[in-house]
N, C-alpha and C positions, 0 to 999 in steps of 0.2 A: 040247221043244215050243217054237216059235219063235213069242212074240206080237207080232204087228203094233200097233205105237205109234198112237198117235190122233190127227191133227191136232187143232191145239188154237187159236182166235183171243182174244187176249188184249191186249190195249193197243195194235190198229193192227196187233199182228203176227199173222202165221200161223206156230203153232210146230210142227215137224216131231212132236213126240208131247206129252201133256196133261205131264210130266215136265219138259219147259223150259218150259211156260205158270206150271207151281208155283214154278220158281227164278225167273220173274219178277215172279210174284208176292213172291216172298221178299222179292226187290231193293227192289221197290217201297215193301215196310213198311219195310225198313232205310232207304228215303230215298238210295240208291244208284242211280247214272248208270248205264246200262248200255244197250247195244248188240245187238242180235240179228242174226248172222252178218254183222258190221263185214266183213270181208276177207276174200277167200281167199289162200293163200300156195302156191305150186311149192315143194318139199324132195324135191329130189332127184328131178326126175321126179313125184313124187306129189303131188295136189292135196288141199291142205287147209282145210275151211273150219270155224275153230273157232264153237263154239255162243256165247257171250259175248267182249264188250268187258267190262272192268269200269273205264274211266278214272279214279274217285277213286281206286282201289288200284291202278292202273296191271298188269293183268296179265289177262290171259286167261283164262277159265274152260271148262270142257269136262263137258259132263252125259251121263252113262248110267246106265243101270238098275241096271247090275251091275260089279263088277271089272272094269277094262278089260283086254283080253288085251293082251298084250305087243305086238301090230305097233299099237296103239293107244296103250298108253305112247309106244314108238319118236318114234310121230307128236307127239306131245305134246311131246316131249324136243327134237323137229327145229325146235317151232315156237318153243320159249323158248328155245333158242340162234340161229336165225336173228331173231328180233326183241329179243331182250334182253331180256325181260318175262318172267314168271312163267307157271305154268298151274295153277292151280286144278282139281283133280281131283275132282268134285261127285258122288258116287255116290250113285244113290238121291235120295228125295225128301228135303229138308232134315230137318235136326236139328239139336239143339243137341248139338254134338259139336263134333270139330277135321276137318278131312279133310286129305290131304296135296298137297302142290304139288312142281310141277315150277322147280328153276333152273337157267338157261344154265349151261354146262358150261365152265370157263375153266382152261384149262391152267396158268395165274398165280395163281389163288385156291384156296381151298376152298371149296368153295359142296355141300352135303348137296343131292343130290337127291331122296334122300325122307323132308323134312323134315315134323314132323307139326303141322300150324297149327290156331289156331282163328280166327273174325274177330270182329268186335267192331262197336257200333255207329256209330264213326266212318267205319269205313272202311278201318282200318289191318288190319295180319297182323300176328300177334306169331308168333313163332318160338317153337316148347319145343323145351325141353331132349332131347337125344338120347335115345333110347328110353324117353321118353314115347310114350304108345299115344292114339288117337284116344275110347277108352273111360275113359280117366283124365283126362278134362276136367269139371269140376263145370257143371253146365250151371247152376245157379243163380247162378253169377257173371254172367251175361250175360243179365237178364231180358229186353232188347231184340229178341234175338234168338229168345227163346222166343214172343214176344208175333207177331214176324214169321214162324217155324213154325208158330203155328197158325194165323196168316193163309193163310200156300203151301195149308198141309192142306185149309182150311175152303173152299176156293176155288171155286166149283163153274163150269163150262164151258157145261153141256149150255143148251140153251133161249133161245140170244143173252145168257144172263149175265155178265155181265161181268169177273167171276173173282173180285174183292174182296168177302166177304161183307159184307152191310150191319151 
């Protein structure tokens, strides 16, 4: 069954389903700069218009419901090798978890493309350790971020609301 996403108006923007209204809301409690649909970019033929900017963390972010299928990775992977930036893989509505990121692919380096991150309330990405799992992050080291999940969660849209519970 294929559900149709909700437009969502949240801080000036109109966001394609209430799902990026929530991660802007996220942003907002974190106190993080961010961008809704900055650019489109050509790769190869295919146009791509990623869902965030995130300029303090310098990297792109990208929100779906579910698992991205693989021509959607592909696209993710085409866009942090052509701009040299990160992408942020945001599945689902926040939590406090890690999720993982995409990086430019360099014939000269090693760079892990599915490195598993969490964020933090600066701003910064910490990188774990290789096969660390996204479910082995203590979520009580980062009450920050827990305080801005139940913001995203609490948010409501409907009735000209304005998404930040009072």
């Amino acid at each position: 069954m294929n559900i149709k996403a909700i437009e969502t108006s949240y801080g000036g923007y109109r966001f394609r389903s209430r799902l990026e209204a929530r991660w802007a809301v996220f942003f907002d409690s974190m106190k993080w700069e961010w961008e809704y649909e900055k650019e489109g970019f050509n790769l190869g033929g295919i146009c791509y218009l990623p869902d965030f900017w995130l300029p303090k963390i310098g990297a792109w972010a990208e929100v779906k419901p579910e698992r991205l299928k693989r021509i959607e990775r592909e696209k993710c992977q085409a866009l942090a090798d052509l701009t040299e930036s990160p992408v942020i893989l945001l599945v689902g509505p926040p939590e406090v978890k890690a999720y993982r990121m995409l990086f430019m692919q360099r014939p000269d380096a090693f760079l892990a493309t599915n490195v598993v991150l969490t964020i933090h309330s600066m701003g910064t990405i910490y990188d774990c350790m290789h096969g660390l799992e996204p479910e082995d992050i203590e979520p009580d080291y980062f009450p920050d971020v827990k305080q801005a999940v139940i913001a995203a969660k609490s948010a409501r849209f409907e009735f000209g609301e304005k998404g930040i519970p009072a």
